[in-house]
Structures are given as structure tokens and as C-alpha cells.
DRENPA-788273 format. One record per residue (C-alpha): residue number from 1; x, y, z; residue in one letter. Coordinates in pm, whole numbers, m for minus. Each point is the difference from the previous one (the first is absolute). Example, Ala and Ser with C-alpha at 12.3 -4.5 7.8 and 13.67 -1.06 7.14 Angstrom:
BEGIN
{1 {1230 m450 780} 'A'} {2 {137 344 m66} 'S'} 
This chain:
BEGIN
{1 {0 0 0} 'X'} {2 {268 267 111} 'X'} {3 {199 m135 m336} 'X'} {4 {m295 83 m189} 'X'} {5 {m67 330 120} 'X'} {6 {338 104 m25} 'X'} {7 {m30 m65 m351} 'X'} {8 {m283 212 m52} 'X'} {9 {171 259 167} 'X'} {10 {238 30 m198} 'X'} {11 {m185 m29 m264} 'X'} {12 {m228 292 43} 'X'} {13 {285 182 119} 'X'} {14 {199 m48 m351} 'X'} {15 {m353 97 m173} 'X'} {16 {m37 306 168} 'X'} {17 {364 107 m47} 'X'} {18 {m56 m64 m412} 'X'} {19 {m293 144 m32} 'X'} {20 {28 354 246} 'X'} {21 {344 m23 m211} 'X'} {22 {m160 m64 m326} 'X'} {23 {m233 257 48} 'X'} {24 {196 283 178} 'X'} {25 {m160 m24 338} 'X'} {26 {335 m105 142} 'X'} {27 {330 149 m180} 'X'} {28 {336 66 149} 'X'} {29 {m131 365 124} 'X'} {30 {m137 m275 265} 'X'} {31 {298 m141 112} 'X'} {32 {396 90 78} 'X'} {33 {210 m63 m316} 'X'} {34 {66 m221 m183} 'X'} {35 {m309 m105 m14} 'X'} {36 {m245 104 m312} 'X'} {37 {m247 m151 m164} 'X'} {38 {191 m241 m220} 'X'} {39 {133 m187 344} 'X'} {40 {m328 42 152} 'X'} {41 {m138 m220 m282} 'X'} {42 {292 m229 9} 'X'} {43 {m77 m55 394} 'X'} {44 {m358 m60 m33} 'X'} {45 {71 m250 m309} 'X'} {46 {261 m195 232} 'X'} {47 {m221 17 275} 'X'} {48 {m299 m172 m206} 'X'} {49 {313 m263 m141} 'X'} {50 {80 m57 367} 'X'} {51 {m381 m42 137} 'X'} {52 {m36 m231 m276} 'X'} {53 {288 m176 149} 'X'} {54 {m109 m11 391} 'X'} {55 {m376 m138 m167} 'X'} {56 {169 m294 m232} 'X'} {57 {156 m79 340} 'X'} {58 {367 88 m90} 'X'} {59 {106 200 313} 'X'} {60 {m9 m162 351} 'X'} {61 {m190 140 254} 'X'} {62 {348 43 217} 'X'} {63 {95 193 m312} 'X'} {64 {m310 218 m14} 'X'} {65 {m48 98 378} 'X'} {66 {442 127 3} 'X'} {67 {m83 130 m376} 'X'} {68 {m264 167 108} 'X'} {69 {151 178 339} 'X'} {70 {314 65 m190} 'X'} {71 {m157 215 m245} 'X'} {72 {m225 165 274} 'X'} {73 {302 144 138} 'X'} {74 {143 93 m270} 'X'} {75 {m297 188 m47} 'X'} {76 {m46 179 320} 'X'} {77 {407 98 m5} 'X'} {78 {m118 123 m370} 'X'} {79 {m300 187 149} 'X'} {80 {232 132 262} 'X'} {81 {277 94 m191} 'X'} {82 {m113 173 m244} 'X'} {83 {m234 328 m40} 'X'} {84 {m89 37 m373} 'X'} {85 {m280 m218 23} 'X'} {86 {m351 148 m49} 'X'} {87 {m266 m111 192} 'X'} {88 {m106 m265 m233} 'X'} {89 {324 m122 m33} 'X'} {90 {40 m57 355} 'X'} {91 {m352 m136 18} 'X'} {92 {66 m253 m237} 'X'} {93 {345 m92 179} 'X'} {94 {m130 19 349} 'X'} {95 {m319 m219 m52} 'X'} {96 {224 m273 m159} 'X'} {97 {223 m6 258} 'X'} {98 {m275 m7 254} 'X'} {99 {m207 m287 m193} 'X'} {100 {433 m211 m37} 'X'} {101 {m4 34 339} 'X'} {102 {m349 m126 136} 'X'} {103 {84 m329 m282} 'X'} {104 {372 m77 121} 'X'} {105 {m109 23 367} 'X'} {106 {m337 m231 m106} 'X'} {107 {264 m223 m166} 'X'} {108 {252 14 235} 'X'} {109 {m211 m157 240} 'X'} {110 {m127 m273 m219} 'X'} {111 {344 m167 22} 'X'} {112 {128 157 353} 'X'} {113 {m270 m214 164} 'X'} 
């Protein structure tokens, strides 16, 4: 269950990023450099390759739950770091880090038990 809605996750996450790219919603006036639109469309295509990948059953859940916190610290040092984001940049970046949190601690204790 927590594989599967990982996956989805992801997935919708790598939608959103193509399409708010696609369609100018999100563009690098949104984020610190170097990001721009081009690598925000590159990330949301990877993340739809890699959701793919956690669905098909490819990545372990071990995997996932130290994937997952690893990048959600990446993204609050990110968040914390940096000031050029605008507010929906740092939306976007804060709510997935939130949401990578609540799914590495959920599978985290899956296997700790």
C-alpha cells in the first residue's frame, strides 16, 4: 500500500511539474537558478519515469522510505538556503518535502517494527 502510494506521488508530482512548466504557471522566476523551465520539465518527466518504477515494483521499500527522507532534506536545506524562491516556488518545494516526510516516517516504521 505505502509502495503504491508512493508511486502515485510521484507521479502526480512529475505531472504537475510538466504541465505548470508546460504551461508557464511554474518557470525559473519561481525558483533560485539554475532552474527554468526546461529542467522543470526534465524533473517532472523523471519523476513520472521513477513513479513508474516504485509502481512496477522496482525500488524497495528500504530504498523508498531513505530516498524519500534524503530528498526531504535536501529540500528543506534548499528552502532554507536560498531566498529567490517565490511563494509558489516554495509552496511547491515545501509541500513535497512535508508529504517525503509523512511517507519515509510511514515506511520507516513498516520495517523498524
Amino acid at each position: 500500500m505505502l509502495v503504491r502510494l508512493d508511486a502515485i506521488f510521484e507521479g502526480i508530482l512529475g505531472a504537475v511539474l510538466v504541465l505548470a512548466a508546460a504551461t508557464g504557471a511554474l518557470d525559473g522566476s519561481d525558483f533560485p537558478q539554475p532552474v527554468d523551465s526546461v529542467v522543470l520539465l526534465i524533473v517532472g518527466v523523471l519523476l513520472l519515469v521513477v513513479g513508474l518504477a516504485i509502481w512496477t515494483g522496482r525500488v524497495g521499500l528500504r530504498q523508498l522510505a531513505l530516498g524519500n527522507a534524503a530528498t526531504a532534506l535536501a529540500a528543506v536545506v534548499w528552502l532554507a538556503a536560498e531566498s529567490a524562491f517565490s511563494a509558489a516556488g516554495a509552496t511547491v518545494v515545501a509541500v513535497t518535502a512535508a508529504c517525503l516526510t509523512a511517507l519515509a516516517a510511514a515506511q520507516a516504521a513498516t520495517f523498524l517494527r
